[in-house]
C-alpha positions in Angstrom: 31.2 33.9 20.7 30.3 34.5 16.8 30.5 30.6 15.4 29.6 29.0 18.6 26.8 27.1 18.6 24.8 25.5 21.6 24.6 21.9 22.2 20.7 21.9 23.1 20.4 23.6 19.3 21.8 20.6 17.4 20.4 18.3 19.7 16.7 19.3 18.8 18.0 20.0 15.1 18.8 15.6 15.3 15.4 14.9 16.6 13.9 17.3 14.6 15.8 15.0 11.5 15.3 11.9 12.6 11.3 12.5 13.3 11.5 14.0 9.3 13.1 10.9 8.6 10.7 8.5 10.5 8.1 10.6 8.6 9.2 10.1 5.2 9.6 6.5 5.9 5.8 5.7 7.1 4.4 8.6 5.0 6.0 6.5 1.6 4.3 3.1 2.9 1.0 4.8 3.1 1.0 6.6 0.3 1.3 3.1 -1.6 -1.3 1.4 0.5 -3.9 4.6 -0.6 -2.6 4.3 -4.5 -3.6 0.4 -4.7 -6.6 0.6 -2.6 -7.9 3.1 -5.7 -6.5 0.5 -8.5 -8.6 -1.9 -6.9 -11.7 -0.2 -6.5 -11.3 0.5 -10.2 -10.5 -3.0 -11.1 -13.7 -4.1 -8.8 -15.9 -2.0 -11.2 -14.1 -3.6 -14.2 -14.3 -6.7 -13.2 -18.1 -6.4 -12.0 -19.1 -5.8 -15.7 -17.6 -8.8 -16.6 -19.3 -11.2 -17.9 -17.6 -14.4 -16.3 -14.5 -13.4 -14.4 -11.3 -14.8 -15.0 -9.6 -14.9 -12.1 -6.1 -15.2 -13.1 -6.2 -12.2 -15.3 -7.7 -9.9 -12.8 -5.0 -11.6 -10.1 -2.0 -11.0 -12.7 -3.3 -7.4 -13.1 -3.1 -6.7 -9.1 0.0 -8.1 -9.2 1.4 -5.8 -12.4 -0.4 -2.5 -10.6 1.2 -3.4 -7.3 4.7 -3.8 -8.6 4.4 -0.4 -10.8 3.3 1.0 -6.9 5.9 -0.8 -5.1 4.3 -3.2 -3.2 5.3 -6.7 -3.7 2.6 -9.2 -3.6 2.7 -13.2 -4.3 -1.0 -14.5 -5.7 -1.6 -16.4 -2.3 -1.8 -12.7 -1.0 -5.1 -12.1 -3.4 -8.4 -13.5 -2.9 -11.0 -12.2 -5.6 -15.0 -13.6 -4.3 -17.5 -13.3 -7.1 -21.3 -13.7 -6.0 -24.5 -13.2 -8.0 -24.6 -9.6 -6.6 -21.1 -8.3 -6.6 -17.3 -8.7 -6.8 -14.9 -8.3 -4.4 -11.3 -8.2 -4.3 -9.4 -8.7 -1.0 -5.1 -8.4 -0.6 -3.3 -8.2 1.9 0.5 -8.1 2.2 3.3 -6.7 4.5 5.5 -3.7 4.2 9.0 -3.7 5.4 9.8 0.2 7.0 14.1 -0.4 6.8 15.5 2.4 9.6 19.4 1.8 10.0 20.1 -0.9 12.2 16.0 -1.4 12.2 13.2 -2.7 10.0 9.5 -2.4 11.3 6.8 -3.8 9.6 3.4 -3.2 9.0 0.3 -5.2 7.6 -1.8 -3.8 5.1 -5.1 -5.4 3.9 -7.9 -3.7 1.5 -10.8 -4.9 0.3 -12.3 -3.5 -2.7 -16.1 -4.7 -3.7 -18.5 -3.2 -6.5 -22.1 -4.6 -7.1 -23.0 -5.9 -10.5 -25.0 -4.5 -12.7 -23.5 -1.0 -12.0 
Protein backbone atom coordinates (compact mmCIF):
# COMPACT_ATOMS: atom_id res chain seq x y z
CA UNK A 1 0.00 0.00 0.00
CA UNK A 2 1.31 3.66 -1.09
CA UNK A 3 2.50 5.19 2.56
CA UNK A 4 3.30 2.00 4.14
CA UNK A 5 6.56 1.56 5.12
CA UNK A 6 8.40 -1.69 6.23
CA UNK A 7 9.63 -2.19 9.69
CA UNK A 8 13.14 -3.76 8.57
CA UNK A 9 13.53 -0.13 6.61
CA UNK A 10 13.38 2.06 9.79
CA UNK A 11 14.99 -0.40 11.72
CA UNK A 12 18.32 -0.09 9.65
CA UNK A 13 17.49 3.69 9.05
CA UNK A 14 17.97 3.82 13.45
CA UNK A 15 21.16 1.94 13.25
CA UNK A 16 22.19 3.65 10.43
CA UNK A 17 21.54 7.02 12.88
CA UNK A 18 22.83 5.95 15.78
CA UNK A 19 26.29 4.57 14.15
CA UNK A 20 26.27 8.49 12.45
CA UNK A 21 25.82 9.56 15.83
CA UNK A 22 28.45 7.39 17.51
CA UNK A 23 30.59 8.74 14.68
CA UNK A 24 30.23 12.27 15.16
CA UNK A 25 30.85 11.73 18.83
CA UNK A 26 34.46 9.99 18.59
CA UNK A 27 35.24 11.75 15.23
CA UNK A 28 34.88 15.42 17.37
CA UNK A 29 37.28 13.89 20.24
CA UNK A 30 39.84 13.12 17.67
CA UNK A 31 39.74 15.85 15.79
CA UNK A 32 40.80 17.87 19.02
CA UNK A 33 43.42 15.36 20.13
CA UNK A 34 45.12 15.93 16.22
CA UNK A 35 44.53 20.06 16.56
CA UNK A 36 46.65 20.11 19.95
CA UNK A 37 49.09 17.61 19.06
CA UNK A 38 50.07 20.38 16.11
CA UNK A 39 49.97 23.40 18.72
CA UNK A 40 52.45 21.57 20.57
CA UNK A 41 54.72 20.61 18.03
CA UNK A 42 54.69 24.33 17.28
CA UNK A 43 55.20 25.37 20.77
CA UNK A 44 58.19 22.63 21.06
CA UNK A 45 59.99 24.58 18.22
CA UNK A 46 59.19 27.83 20.03
CA UNK A 47 60.17 26.93 22.96
CA UNK A 48 63.44 25.12 21.77
CA UNK A 49 64.81 28.56 20.56
CA UNK A 50 64.41 29.80 23.85
CA UNK A 51 66.93 30.90 25.45
CA UNK A 52 66.08 29.66 29.18
CA UNK A 53 62.56 28.26 29.23
CA UNK A 54 60.01 29.48 31.44
CA UNK A 55 57.97 26.87 32.31
CA UNK A 56 54.96 28.41 33.56
CA UNK A 57 54.44 30.54 30.42
CA UNK A 58 54.77 27.72 27.98
CA UNK A 59 52.38 25.55 30.63
CA UNK A 60 49.77 28.63 30.71
CA UNK A 61 49.96 28.69 26.91
CA UNK A 62 49.01 24.76 26.56
CA UNK A 63 46.46 25.43 28.79
CA UNK A 64 44.96 28.78 26.79
CA UNK A 65 45.44 26.60 23.27
CA UNK A 66 43.70 23.58 24.78
CA UNK A 67 40.68 25.49 26.11
CA UNK A 68 40.33 27.54 22.60
CA UNK A 69 40.30 23.51 21.24
CA UNK A 70 38.16 22.13 23.84
CA UNK A 71 40.10 20.04 25.80
CA UNK A 72 40.25 20.80 29.40
CA UNK A 73 43.54 20.41 31.06
CA UNK A 74 44.71 21.16 34.78
CA UNK A 75 48.85 21.96 34.92
CA UNK A 76 49.44 18.59 36.75
CA UNK A 77 48.27 17.14 33.28
CA UNK A 78 51.59 18.97 31.56
CA UNK A 79 55.11 17.91 31.99
CA UNK A 80 57.57 20.16 29.73
CA UNK A 81 61.55 18.22 30.03
CA UNK A 82 64.17 20.63 28.82
CA UNK A 83 67.71 18.86 28.21
CA UNK A 84 70.95 20.33 26.61
CA UNK A 85 69.69 18.79 23.27
CA UNK A 86 66.08 19.35 23.07
CA UNK A 87 62.63 20.20 24.50
CA UNK A 88 59.88 18.20 25.04
CA UNK A 89 56.46 18.70 26.03
CA UNK A 90 54.31 15.80 27.30
CA UNK A 91 50.03 16.13 28.22
CA UNK A 92 47.97 13.91 28.73
CA UNK A 93 44.29 14.33 29.83
CA UNK A 94 40.86 12.40 29.43
CA UNK A 95 37.97 13.06 27.18
CA UNK A 96 34.46 12.45 28.32
CA UNK A 97 32.33 10.90 24.91
CA UNK A 98 28.52 11.78 26.79
CA UNK A 99 25.91 9.20 24.74
CA UNK A 100 22.33 9.52 26.47
CA UNK A 101 22.19 7.53 29.40
CA UNK A 102 26.23 6.80 28.68
CA UNK A 103 29.50 8.52 28.90
CA UNK A 104 32.78 6.69 27.66
CA UNK A 105 35.95 7.96 28.11
CA UNK A 106 39.03 7.88 26.47
CA UNK A 107 42.83 8.82 27.40
CA UNK A 108 44.76 10.89 25.28
CA UNK A 109 48.52 11.58 25.70
CA UNK A 110 50.98 13.42 23.09
CA UNK A 111 54.29 14.17 23.34
CA UNK A 112 55.74 16.79 21.34
CA UNK A 113 59.81 17.25 21.25
CA UNK A 114 62.08 19.54 18.93
CA UNK A 115 65.98 19.59 19.18
CA UNK A 116 67.69 22.85 19.95
CA UNK A 117 69.47 24.61 17.86
CA UNK A 118 66.94 24.10 14.98
Amino acid sequence: MRGDSKLGCLIWLGVFVVVLYAGYKFGSAQWAFFSLREELYGLAKSAARERTLDQGVYQNEIIRRAEKIGIHLNPENIKITETEDDVTLEVSWIAEIAFPGYSFFKTYGVTASYKKGF
